[in-house]
C-alpha positions in Angstrom: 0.0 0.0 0.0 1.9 3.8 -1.1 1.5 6.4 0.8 0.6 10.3 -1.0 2.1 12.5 -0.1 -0.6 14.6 1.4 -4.0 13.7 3.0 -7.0 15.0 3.5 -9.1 13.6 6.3 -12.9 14.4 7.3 -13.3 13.9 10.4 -17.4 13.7 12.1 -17.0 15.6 15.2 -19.8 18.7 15.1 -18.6 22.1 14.5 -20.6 25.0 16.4 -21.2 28.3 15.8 -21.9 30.9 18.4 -22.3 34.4 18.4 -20.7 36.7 20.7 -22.6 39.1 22.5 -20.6 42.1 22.2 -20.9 42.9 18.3 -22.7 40.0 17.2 -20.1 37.9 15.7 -20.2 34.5 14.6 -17.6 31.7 15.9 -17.3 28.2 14.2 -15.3 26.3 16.5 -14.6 22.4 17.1 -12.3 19.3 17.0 -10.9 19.8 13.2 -9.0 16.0 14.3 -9.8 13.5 17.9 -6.4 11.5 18.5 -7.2 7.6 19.3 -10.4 7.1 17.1 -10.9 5.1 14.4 -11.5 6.1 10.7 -14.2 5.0 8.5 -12.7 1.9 6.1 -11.0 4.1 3.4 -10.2 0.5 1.9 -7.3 0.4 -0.9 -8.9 -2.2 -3.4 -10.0 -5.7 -2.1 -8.4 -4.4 1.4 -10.6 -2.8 4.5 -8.1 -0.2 5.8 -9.0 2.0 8.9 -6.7 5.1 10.2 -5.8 6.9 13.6 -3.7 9.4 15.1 -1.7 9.2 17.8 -1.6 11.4 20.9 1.8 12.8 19.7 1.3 13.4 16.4 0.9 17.1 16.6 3.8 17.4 18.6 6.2 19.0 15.8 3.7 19.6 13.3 4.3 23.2 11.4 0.5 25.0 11.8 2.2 28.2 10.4 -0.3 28.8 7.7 -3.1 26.9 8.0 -6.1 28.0 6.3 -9.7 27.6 7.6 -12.1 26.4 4.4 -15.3 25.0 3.9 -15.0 21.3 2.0 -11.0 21.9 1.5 -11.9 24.7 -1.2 -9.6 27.0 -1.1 -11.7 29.5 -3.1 -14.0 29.3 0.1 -11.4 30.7 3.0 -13.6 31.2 5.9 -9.9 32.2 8.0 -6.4 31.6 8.4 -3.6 31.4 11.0 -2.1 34.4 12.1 -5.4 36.5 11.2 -8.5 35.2 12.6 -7.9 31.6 13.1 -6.7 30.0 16.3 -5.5 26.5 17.2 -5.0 24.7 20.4 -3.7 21.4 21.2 -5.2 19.1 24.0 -5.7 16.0 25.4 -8.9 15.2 22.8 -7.4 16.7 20.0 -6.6 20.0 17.5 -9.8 22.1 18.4 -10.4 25.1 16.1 -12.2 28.6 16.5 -12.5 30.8 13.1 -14.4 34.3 12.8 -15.4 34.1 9.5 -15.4 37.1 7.4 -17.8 39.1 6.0 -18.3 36.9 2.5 -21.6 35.6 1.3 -20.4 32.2 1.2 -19.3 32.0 4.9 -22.9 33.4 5.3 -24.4 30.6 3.5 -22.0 28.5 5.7 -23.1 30.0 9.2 -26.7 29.1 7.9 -26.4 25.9 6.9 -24.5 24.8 10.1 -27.4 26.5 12.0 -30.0 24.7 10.2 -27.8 21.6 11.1 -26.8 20.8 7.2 -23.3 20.9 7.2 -22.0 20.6 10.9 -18.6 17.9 10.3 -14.8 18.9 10.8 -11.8 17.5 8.7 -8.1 18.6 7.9 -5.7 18.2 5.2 -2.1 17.7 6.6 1.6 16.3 5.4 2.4 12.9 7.4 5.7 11.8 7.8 5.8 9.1 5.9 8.5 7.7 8.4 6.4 7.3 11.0 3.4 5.8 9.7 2.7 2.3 11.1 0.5 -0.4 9.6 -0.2 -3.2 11.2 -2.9 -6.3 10.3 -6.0 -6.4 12.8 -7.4 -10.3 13.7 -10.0 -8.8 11.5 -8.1 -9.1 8.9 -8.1 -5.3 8.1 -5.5 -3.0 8.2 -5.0 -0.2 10.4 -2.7 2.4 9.7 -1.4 4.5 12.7 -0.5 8.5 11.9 2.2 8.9 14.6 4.2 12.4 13.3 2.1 15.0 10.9 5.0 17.1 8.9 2.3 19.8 8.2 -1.5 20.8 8.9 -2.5 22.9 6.1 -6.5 22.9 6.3 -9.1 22.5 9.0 -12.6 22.8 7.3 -16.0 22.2 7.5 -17.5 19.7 5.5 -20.3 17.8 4.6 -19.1 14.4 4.1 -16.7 13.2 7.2 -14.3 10.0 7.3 -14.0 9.3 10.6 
């Protein structure tokens, strides 16, 4: 099985919006990534192949310029690092809060995730390829084991998750 080069993972935690009080701003925050849960099968052929990410993985992982999107578009920017987009780290997983800006597709966004349409996290990232662990479960599937991402470049909202 070859590893790309780059990956982009949906993950289905629920994004939120909120609005703060003092200006009436939207947030859309959540858990772009969970460490320790298991993928959907992404299957490579005849083979049932399931994903996770260790606790670590973050650990050295450049988040320099990572930009916020809606379905990995990146003609739909909702934010980006260094600007209006903040990360954090913890024991769950890389939790995200954008404030959109003013466009009318971050609008339709902020109403569809209020209506409960689109409400799903993923991010695109750079793994290490030496540090990617496969191993065969009594299954018979294969589960491969993110331990070191190189690079995060995308948290987004989406509508169709992987995990």
């Amino acid at each position: 099985m070859k590893d790309k080069k780059y990956d982009v993972r949906t993950y289905g935690e629920v994004a939120e919006i909120r609005t703060l009080e003092s200006g009436g701003t939207n947030i859309v925050s959540g858990y772009a990534l969970k460490f320790d849960t298991f993928s959907n099968d992404f299957g490579y052929g005849d083979d049932h192949v399931y994903e996770t990410l260790d606790k670590r993985c973050l650990d050295e992982t450049d988040m320099s310029n990572v930009a916020a999107l809606i379905n990995h578009d990146a003609n739909m920017l909702l934010g980006r690092t260094g600007f209006n987009l903040e990360l954090r780290t913890d024991d769950i997983g890389l939790y995200f809060e954008v404030r959109p800006t003013e466009t009318s597709y971050a609008k339709d966004l902020i109403t569809n995730m209020q209506s409960g349409i689109i409400a799903k996290c993923s991010f695109g990232f750079v793994p290490d390829p030496n540090s990617i662990e496969w191993s065969k479960r009594a299954d018979g599937s294969y589960l491969r084991t993110i331990k070191k991402i190189k690079q995060l470049f995308d948290i987004s909202v989406v509508t169709y998750p992987a995990y």
